[in-house]
N, C-alpha and C positions, 0 to 999 in steps of 0.2 A: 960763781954765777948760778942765781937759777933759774930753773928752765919755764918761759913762758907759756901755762896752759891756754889751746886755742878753746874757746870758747864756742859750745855750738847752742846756736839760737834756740828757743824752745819750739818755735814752730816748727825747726828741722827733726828734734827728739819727737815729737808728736806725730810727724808722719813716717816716722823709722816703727814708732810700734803700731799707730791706729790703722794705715795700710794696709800690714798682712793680716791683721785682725779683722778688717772690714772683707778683704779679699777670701777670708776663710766661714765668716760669717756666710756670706754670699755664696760662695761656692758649698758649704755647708746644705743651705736652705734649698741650693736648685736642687742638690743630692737624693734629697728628705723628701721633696712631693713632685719632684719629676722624673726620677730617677728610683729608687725604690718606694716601694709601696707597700707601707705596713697595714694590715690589717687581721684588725682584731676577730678571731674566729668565734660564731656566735650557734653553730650547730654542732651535732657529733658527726655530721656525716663522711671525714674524713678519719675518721678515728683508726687505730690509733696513731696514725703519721700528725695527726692537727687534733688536740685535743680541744675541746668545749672553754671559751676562754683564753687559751692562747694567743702569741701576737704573731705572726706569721707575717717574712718580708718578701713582698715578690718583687720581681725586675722589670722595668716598664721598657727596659729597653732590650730588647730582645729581634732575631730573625725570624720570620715564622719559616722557614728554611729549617732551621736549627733545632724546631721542636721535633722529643723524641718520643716514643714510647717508655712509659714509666713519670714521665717529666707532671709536673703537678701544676696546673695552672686555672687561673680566674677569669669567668666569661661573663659575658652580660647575658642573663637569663634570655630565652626567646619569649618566655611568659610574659614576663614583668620587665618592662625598660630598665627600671630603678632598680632591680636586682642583681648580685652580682652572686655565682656556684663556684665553688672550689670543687675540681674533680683532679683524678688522672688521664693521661692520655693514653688509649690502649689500643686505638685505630687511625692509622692514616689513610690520605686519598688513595681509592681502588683496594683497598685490605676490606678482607671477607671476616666480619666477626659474630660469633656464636657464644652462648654460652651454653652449658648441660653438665648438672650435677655439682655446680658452683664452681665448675673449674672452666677459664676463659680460653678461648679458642682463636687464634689472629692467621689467616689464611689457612686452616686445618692443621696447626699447630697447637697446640699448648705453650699458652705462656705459661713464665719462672712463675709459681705462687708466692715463692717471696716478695715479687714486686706489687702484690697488695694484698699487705699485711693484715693478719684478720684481730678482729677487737679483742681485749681480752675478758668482757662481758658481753652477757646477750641483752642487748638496748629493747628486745621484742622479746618478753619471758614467755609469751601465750604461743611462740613459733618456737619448735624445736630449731634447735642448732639444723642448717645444712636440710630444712624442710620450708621454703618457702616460695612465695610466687616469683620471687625474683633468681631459683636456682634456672631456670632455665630461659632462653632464647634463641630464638628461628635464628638461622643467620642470613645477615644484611652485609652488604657491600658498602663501604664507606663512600657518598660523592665527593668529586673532585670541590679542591678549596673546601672541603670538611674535614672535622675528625669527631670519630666516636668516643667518647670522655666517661671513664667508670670512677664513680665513688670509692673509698677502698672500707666504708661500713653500707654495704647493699640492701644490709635490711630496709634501712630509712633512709638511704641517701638517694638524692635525687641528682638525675646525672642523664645520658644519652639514652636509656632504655625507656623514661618516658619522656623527653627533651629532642630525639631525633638527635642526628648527626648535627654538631654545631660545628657554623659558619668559621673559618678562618679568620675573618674578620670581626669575629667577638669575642675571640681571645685577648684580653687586656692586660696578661703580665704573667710570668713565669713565676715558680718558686726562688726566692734566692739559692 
């Protein structure tokens, strides 16, 4: 005797594969523009963490609880609506920050230098190395639902020292 194959309909084959295909598609696409956020870096001022060029992914989905110091994230300019800065995060609410001598100061601390990296070229040849307007700063008290956000190339980066302590609420995504 042999054995009779069951036959299965083609509309049954078709939604056994186009299903998770569609389900992944989908799930795919919410990932890509609601969920991470690639963007293409188009200044040196994070150099060399984000070079000139680069595609850098941040996280749309984040705490603002959760941000730390060192954490690298993108804000909506206060300048420019349309604008969006990539900095680091080096002050929370009520933290006392200074700068003096290019070394950064977070409640009369010294922070790790490691956690921002310095370029491995001078973007300003007409500035000596560790000779510029931006070695030093008064220190300022971070306000609450603020944080104070430092570029990690200070020559040219622009960032909290002339931006002010940025809003909590203009932070719009973390680094992956």
């Amino acid at each position: 005797m042999s054995k009779q194959k069951n036959k299965v309909p083609l509309k049954t084959k078709l939604l056994i594969i186009l299903l998770p295909l569609g389900i992944g598609l989908i799930s795919s696409t919410i990932v890509k523009y609601k969920i991470l956020l690639p963007v293409s870096v188009t200044n040196s001022y994070m150099e060399p963490t984000l070079k000139k060029g680069d595609t850098a992914y941040f996280n749309r989905w984040y705490r603002k609880s959760q941000l730390g110091i060192g954490d690298v994230v993108i804000f909506l300019s206060p300048l420019d609506s349309k604008s969006y800065v990539i900095a680091r995060i080096i002050g929370k609410p009520g933290d006392k920050i200074s700068i003096q001598k290019r070394m950064v100061f977070r409640n009369d601390s010294i922070l790790d230098p490691s956690l921002f990296p310095e370029p491995s070229t001078q973007m300003v040849p007409l500035i000596p190395q560790g000779k510029s307007e931006h070695d030093e700063m008064s220190p300022i008290t971070v306000p609450e639902k603020h944080f104070f956000l430092l570029a990690d190339n200070r020559e040219i980066g622009v960032d909290s020292r002339v931006l002010g302590a940025i809003q909590e609420s203009s932070i719009y995504a973390v680094l992956w």
